[in-house]
Biopython code that builds the backbone (N, CA, C, O; Angstrom):
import numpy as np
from Bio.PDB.StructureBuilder import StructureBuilder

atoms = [
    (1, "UNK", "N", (5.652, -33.309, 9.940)),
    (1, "UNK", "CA", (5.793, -32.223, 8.988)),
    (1, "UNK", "C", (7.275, -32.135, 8.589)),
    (1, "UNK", "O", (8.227, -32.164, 9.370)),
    (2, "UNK", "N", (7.327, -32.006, 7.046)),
    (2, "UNK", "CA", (8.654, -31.950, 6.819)),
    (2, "UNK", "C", (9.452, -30.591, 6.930)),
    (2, "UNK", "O", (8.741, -29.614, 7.166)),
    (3, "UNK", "N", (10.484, -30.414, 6.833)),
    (3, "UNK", "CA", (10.790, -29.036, 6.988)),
    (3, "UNK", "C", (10.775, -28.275, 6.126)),
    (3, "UNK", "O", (11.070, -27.091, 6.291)),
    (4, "UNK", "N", (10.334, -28.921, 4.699)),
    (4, "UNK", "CA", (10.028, -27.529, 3.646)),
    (4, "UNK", "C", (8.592, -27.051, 4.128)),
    (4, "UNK", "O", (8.074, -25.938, 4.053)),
    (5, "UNK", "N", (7.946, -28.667, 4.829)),
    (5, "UNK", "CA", (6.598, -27.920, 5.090)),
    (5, "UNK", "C", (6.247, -27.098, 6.072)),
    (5, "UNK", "O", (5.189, -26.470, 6.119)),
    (6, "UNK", "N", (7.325, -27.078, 7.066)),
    (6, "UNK", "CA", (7.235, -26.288, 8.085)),
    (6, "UNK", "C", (7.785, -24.673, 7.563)),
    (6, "UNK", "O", (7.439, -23.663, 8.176)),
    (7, "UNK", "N", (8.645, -24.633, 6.395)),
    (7, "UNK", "CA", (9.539, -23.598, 5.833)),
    (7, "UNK", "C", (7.774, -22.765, 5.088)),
    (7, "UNK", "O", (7.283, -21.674, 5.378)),
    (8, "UNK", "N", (7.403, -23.535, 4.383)),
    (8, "UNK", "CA", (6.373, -23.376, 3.375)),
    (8, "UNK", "C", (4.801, -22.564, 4.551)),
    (8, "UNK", "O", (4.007, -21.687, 4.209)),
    (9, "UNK", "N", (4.886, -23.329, 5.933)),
    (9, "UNK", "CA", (3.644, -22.979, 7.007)),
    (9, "UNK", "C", (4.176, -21.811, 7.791)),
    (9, "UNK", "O", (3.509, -21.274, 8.676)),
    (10, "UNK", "N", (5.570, -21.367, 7.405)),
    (10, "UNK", "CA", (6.258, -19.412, 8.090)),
    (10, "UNK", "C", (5.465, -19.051, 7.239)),
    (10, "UNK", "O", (4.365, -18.643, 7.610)),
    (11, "UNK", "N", (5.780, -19.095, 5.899)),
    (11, "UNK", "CA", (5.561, -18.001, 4.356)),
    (11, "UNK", "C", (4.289, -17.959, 4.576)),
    (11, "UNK", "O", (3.983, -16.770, 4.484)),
    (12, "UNK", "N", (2.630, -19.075, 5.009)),
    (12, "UNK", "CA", (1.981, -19.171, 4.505)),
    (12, "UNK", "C", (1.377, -17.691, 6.050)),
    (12, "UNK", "O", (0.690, -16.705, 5.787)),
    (13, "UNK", "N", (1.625, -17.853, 6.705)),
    (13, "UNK", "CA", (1.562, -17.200, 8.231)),
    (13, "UNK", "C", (1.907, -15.614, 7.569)),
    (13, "UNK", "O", (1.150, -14.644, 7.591)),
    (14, "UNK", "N", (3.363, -15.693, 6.950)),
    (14, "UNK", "CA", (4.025, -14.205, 6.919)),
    (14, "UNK", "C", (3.107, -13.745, 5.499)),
    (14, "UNK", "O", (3.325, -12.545, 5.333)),
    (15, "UNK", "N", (2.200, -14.243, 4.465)),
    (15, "UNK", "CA", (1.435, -13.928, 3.542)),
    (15, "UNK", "C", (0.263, -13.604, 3.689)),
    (15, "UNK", "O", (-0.335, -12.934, 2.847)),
    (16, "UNK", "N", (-0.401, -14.132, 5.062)),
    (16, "UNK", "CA", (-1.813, -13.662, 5.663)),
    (16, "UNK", "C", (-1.466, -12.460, 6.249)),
    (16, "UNK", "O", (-2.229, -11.602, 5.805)),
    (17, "UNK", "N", (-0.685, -11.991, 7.028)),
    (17, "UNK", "CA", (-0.341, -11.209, 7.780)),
    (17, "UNK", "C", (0.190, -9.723, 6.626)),
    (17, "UNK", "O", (0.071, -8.642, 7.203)),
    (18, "UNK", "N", (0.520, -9.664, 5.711)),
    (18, "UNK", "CA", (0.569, -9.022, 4.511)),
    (18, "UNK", "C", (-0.804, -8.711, 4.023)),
    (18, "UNK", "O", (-1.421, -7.651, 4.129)),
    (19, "UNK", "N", (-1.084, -9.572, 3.596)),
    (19, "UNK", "CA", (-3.143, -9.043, 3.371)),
    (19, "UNK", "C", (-3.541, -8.911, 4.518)),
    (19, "UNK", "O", (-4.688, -8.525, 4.289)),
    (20, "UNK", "N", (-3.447, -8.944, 5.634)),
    (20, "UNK", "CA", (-3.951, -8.283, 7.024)),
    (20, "UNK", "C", (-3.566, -7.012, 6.732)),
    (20, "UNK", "O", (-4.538, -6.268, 6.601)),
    (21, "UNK", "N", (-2.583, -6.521, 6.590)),
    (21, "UNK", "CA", (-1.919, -5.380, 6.528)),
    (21, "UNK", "C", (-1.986, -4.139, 5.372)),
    (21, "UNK", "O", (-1.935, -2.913, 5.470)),
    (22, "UNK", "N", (-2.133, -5.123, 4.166)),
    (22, "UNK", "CA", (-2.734, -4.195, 3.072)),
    (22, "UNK", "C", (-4.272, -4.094, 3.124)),
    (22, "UNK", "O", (-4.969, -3.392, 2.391)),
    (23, "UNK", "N", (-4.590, -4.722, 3.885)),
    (23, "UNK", "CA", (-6.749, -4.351, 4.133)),
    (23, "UNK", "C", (-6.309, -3.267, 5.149)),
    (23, "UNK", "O", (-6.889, -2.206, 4.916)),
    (24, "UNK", "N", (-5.704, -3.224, 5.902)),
    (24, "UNK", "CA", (-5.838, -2.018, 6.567)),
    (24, "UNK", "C", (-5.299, -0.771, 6.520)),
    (24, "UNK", "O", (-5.676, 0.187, 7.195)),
    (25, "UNK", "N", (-4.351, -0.783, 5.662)),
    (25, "UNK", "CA", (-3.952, 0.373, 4.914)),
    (25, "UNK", "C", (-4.673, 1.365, 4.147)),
    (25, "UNK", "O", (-4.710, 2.590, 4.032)),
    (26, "UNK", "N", (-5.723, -0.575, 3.249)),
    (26, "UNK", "CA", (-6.866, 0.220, 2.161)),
    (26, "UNK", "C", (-7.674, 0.756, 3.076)),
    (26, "UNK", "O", (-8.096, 1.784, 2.544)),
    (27, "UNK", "N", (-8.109, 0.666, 4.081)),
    (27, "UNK", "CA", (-9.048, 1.119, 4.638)),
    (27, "UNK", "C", (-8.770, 1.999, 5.946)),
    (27, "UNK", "O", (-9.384, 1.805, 6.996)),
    (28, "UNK", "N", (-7.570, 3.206, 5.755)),
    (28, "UNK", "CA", (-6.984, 3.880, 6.315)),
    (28, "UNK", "C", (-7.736, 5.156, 4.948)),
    (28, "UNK", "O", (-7.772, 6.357, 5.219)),
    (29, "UNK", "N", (-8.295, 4.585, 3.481)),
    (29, "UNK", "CA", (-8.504, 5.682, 2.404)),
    (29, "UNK", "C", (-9.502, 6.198, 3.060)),
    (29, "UNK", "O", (-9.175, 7.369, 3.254)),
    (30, "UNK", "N", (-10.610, 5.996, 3.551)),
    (30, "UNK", "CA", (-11.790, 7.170, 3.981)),
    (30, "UNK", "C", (-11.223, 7.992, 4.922)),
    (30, "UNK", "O", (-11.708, 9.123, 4.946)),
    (31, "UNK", "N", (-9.918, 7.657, 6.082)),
    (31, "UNK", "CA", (-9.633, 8.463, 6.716)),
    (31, "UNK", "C", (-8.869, 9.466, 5.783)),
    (31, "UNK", "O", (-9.651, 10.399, 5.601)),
    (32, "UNK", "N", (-7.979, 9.645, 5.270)),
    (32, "UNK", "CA", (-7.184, 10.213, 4.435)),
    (32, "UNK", "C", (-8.512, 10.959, 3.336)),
    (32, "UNK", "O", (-8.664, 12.169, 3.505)),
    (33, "UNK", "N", (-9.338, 10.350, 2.370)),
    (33, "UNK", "CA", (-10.284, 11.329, 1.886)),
    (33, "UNK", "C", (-10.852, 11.945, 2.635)),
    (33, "UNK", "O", (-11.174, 13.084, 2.297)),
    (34, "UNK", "N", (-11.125, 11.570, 3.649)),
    (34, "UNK", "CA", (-12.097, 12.923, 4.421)),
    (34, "UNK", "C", (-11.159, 13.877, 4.881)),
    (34, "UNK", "O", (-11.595, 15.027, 4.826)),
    (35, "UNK", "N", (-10.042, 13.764, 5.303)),
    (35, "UNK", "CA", (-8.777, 14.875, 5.332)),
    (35, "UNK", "C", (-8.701, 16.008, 4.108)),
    (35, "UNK", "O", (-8.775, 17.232, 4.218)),
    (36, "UNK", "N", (-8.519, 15.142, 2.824)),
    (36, "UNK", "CA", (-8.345, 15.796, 1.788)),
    (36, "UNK", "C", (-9.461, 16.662, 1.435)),
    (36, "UNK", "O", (-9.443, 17.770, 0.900)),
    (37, "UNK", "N", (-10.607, 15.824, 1.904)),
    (37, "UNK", "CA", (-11.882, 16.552, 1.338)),
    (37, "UNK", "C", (-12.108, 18.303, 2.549)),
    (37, "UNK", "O", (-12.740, 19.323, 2.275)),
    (38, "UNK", "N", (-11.403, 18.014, 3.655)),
    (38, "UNK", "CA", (-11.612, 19.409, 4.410)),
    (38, "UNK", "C", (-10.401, 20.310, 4.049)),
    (38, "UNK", "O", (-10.696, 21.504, 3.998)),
    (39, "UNK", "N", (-9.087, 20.004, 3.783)),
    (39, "UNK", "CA", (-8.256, 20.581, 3.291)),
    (39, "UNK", "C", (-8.618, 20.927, 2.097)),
    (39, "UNK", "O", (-7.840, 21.839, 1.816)),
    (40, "UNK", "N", (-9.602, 20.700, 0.858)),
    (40, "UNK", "CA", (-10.041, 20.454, -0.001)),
    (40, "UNK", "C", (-8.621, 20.111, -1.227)),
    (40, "UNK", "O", (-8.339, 20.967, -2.065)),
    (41, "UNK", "N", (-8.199, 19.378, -1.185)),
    (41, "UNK", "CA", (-7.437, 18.949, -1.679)),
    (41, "UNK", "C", (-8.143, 17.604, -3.006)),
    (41, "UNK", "O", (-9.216, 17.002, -2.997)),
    (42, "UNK", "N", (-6.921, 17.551, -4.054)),
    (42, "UNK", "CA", (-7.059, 16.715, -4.661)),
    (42, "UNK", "C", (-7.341, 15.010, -4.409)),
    (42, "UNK", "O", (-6.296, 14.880, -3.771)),
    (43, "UNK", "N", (-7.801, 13.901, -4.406)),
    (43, "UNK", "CA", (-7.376, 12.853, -4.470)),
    (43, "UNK", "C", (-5.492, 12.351, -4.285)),
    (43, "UNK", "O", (-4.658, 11.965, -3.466)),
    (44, "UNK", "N", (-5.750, 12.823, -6.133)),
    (44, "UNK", "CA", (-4.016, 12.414, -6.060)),
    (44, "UNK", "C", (-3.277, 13.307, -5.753)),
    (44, "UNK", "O", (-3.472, 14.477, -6.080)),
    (45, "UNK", "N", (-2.132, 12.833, -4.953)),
    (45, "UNK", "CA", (-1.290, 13.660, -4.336)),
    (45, "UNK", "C", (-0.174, 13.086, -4.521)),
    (45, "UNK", "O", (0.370, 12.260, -3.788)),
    (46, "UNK", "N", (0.570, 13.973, -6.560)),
    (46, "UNK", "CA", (1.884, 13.177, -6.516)),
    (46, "UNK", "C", (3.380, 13.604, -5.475)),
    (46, "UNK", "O", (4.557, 13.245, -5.524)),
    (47, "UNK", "N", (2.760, 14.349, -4.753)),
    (47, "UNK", "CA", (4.058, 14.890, -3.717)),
    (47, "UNK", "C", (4.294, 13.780, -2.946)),
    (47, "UNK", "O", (5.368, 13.279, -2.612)),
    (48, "UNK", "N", (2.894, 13.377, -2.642)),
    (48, "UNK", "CA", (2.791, 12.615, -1.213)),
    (48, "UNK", "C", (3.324, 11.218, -1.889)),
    (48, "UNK", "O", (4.276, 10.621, -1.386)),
    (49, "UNK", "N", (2.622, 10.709, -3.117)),
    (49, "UNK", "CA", (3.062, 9.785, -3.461)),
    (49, "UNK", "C", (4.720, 9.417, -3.750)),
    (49, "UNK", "O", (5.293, 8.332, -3.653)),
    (50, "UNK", "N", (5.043, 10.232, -3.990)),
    (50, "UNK", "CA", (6.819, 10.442, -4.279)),
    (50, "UNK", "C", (7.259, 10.310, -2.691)),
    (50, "UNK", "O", (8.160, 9.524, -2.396)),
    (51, "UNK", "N", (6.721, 10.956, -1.860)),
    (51, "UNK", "CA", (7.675, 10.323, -0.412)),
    (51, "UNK", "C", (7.298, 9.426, -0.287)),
    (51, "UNK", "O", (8.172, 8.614, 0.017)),
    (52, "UNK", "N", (5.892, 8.839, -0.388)),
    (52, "UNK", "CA", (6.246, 7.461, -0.482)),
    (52, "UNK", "C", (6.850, 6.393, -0.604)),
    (52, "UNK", "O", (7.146, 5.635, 0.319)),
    (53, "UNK", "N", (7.133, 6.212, -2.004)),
    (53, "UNK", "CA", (7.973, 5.681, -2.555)),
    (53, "UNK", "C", (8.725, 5.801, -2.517)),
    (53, "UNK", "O", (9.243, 4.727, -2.825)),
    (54, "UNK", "N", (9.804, 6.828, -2.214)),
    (54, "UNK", "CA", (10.954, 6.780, -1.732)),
    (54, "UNK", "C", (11.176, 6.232, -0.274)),
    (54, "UNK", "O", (11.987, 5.310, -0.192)),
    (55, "UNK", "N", (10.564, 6.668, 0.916)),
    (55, "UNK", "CA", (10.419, 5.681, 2.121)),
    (55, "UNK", "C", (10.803, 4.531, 1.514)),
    (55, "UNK", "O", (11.947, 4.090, 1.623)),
    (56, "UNK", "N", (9.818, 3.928, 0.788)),
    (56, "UNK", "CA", (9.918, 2.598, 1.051)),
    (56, "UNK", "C", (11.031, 1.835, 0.031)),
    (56, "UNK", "O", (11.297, 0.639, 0.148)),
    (57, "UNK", "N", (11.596, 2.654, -0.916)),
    (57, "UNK", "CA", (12.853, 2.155, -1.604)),
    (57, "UNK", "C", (13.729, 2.534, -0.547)),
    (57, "UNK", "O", (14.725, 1.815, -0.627)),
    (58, "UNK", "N", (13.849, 3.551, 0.673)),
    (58, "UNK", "CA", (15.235, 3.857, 1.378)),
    (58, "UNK", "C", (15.198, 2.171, 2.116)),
    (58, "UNK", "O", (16.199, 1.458, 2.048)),
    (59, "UNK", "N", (14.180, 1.796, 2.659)),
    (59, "UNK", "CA", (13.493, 0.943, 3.755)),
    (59, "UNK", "C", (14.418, -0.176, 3.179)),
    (59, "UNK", "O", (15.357, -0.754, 3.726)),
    (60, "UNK", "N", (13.767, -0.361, 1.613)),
    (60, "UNK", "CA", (14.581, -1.584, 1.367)),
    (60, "UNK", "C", (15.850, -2.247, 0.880)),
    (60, "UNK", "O", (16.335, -3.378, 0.871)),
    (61, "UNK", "N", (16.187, -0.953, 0.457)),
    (61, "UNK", "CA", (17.544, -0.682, 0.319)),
    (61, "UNK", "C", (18.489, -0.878, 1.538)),
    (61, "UNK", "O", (19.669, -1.228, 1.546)),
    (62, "UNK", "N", (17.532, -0.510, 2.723)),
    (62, "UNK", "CA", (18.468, -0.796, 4.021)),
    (62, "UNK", "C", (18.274, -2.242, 4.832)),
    (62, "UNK", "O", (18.978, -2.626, 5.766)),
    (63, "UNK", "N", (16.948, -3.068, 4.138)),
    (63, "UNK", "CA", (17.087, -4.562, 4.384)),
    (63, "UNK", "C", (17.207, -5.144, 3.617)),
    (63, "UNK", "O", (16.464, -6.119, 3.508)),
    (64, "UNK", "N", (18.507, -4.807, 2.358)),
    (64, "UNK", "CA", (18.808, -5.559, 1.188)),
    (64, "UNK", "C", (17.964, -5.641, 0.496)),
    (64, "UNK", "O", (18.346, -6.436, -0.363)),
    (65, "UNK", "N", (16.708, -5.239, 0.205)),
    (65, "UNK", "CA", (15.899, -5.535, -1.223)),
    (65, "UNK", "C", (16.559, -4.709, -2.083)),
    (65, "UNK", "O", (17.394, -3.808, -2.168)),
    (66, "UNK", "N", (15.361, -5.848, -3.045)),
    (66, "UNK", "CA", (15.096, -4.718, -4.224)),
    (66, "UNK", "C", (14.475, -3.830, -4.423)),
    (66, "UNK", "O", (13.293, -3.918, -4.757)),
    (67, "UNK", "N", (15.100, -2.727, -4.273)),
    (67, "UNK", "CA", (14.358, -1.430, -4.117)),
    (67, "UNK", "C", (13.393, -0.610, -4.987)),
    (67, "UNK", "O", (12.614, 0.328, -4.820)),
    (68, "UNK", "N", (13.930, -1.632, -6.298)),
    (68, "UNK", "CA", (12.732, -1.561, -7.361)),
    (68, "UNK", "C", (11.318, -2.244, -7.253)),
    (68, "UNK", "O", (10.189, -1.814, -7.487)),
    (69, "UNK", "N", (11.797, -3.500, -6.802)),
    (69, "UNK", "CA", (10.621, -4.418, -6.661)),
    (69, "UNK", "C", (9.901, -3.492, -5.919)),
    (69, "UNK", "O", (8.880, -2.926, -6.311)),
    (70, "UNK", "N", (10.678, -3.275, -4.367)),
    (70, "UNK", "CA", (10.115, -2.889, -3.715)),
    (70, "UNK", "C", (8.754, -1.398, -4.030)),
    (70, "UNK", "O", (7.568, -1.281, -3.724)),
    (71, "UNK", "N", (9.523, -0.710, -4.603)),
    (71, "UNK", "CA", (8.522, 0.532, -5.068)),
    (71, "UNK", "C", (7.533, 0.195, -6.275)),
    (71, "UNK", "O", (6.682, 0.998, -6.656)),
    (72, "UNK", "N", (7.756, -1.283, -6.940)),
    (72, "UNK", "CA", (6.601, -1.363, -7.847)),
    (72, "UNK", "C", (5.695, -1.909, -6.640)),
    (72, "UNK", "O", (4.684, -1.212, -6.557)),
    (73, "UNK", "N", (5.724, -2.809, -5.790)),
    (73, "UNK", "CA", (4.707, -3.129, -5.209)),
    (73, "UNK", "C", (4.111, -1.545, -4.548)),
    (73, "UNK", "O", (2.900, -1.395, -4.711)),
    (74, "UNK", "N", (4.500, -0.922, -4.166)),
    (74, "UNK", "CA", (4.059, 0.392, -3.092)),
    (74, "UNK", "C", (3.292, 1.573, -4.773)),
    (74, "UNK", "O", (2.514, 2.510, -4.955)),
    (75, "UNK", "N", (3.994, 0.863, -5.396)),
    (75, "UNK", "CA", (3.194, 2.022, -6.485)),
    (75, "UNK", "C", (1.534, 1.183, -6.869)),
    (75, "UNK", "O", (0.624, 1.956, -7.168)),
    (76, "UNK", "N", (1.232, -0.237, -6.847)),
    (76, "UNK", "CA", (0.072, -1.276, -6.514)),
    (76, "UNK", "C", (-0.323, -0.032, -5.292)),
    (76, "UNK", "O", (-0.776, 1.083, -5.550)),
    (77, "UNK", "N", (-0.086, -0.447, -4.259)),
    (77, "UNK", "CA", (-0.766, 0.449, -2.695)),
    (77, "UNK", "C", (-1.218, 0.884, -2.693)),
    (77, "UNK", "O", (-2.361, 0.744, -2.259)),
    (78, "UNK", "N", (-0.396, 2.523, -3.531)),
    (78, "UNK", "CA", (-1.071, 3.332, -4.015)),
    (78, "UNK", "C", (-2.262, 3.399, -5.041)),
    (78, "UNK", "O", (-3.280, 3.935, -4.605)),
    (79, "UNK", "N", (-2.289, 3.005, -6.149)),
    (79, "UNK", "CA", (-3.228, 3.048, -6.887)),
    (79, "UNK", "C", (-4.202, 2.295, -5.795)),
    (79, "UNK", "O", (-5.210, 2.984, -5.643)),
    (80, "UNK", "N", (-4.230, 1.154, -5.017)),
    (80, "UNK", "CA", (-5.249, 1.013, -4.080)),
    (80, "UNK", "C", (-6.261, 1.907, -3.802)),
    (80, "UNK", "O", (-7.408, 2.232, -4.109)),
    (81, "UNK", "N", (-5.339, 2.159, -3.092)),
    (81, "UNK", "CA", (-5.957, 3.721, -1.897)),
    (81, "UNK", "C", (-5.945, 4.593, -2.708)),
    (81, "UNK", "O", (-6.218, 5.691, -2.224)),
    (82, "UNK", "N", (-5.679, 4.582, -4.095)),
    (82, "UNK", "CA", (-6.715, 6.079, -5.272)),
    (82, "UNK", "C", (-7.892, 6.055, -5.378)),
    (82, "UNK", "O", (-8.742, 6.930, -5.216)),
    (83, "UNK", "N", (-7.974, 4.607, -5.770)),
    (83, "UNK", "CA", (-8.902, 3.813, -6.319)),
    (83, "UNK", "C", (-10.106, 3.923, -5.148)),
    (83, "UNK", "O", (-11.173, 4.528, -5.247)),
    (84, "UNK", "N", (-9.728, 3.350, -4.305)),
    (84, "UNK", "CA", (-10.496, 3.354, -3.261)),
    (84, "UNK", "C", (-11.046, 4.851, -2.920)),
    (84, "UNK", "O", (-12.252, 5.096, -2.964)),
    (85, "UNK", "N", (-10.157, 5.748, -2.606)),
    (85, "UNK", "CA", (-10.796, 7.133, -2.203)),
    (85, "UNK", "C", (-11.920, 7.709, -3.311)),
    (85, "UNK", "O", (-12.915, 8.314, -2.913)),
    (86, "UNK", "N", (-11.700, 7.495, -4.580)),
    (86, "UNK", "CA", (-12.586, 7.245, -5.714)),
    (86, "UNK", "C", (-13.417, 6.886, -5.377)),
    (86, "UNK", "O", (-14.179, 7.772, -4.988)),
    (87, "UNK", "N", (-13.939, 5.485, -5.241)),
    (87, "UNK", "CA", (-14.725, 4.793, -4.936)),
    (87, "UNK", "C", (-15.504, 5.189, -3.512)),
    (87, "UNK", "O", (-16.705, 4.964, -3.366)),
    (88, "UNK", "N", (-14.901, 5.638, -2.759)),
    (88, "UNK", "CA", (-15.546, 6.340, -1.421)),
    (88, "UNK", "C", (-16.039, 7.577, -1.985)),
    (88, "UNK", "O", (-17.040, 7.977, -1.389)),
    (89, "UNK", "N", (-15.677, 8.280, -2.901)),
    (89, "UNK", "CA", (-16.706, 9.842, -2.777)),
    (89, "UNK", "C", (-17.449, 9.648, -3.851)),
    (89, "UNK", "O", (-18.236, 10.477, -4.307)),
    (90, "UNK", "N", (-17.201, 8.402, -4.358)),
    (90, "UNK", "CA", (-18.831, 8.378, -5.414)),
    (90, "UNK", "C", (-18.365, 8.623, -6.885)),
    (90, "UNK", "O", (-19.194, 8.831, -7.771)),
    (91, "UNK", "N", (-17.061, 8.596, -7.120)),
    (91, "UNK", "CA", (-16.549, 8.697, -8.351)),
    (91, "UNK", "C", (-15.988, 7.294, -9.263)),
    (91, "UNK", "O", (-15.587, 7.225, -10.424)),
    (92, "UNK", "N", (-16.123, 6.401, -8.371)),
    (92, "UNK", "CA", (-16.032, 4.886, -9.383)),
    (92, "UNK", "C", (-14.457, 5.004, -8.981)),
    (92, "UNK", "O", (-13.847, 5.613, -8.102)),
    (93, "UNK", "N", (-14.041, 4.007, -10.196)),
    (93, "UNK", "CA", (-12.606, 3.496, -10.344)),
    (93, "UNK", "C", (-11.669, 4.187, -11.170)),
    (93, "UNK", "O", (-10.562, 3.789, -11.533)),
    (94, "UNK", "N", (-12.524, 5.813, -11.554)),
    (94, "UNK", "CA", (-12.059, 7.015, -12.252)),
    (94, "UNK", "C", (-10.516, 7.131, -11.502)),
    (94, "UNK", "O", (-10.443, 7.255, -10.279)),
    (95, "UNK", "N", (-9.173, 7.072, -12.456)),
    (95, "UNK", "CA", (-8.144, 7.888, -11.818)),
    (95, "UNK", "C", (-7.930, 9.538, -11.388)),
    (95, "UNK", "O", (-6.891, 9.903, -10.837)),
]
sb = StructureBuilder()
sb.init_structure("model")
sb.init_model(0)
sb.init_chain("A")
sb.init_seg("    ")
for serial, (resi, resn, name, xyz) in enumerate(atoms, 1):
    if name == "N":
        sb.init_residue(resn, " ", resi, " ")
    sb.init_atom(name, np.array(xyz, "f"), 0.0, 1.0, " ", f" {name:<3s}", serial, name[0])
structure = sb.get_structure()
């Protein structure tokens, strides 16, 4: 194995482990809707979503990213887990 291919078989390891991680996030949404649904709360929650995103721009800001990149991917996440909580109480892919 050459060493880009060994460089190329980290990324391919550290990219499964990322979709390991975003399936279980998405599927952290029924816990979180059924919260919302006894608090009776909305779906979207732009409060919650705003600390979000900020977390994760401080996060990467403090391991050199791009802190933009970084919060467009986490703003993806989110719409995930909208989408999804949607989709769990029977309302489709309605925002």
């Amino acid at each position: 194995m050459t060493a880009i291919d060994e460089v190329r078989s980290k990324i391919e390891r550290i990219d499964n482990e990322i979709i390991k991680l975003i399936a279980e996030r998405t599927d952290l949404a029924n816990d979180v809707l059924e919260s919302k649904r006894q608090e009776h709360r909305a779906i979207n929650d732009d409060t919650q979503n705003h600390v979000v995103l900020d977390r994760a721009a401080n996060i990467a800001t403090e391991k050199n990213l791009d802190s933009g990149a970084v919060k467009e991917i986490f703003e993806i996440l989110i719409r995930m887990s909208i989408e999804r909580q949607h989709e769990l109480s029977g309302e489709g892919n309605l925002p």
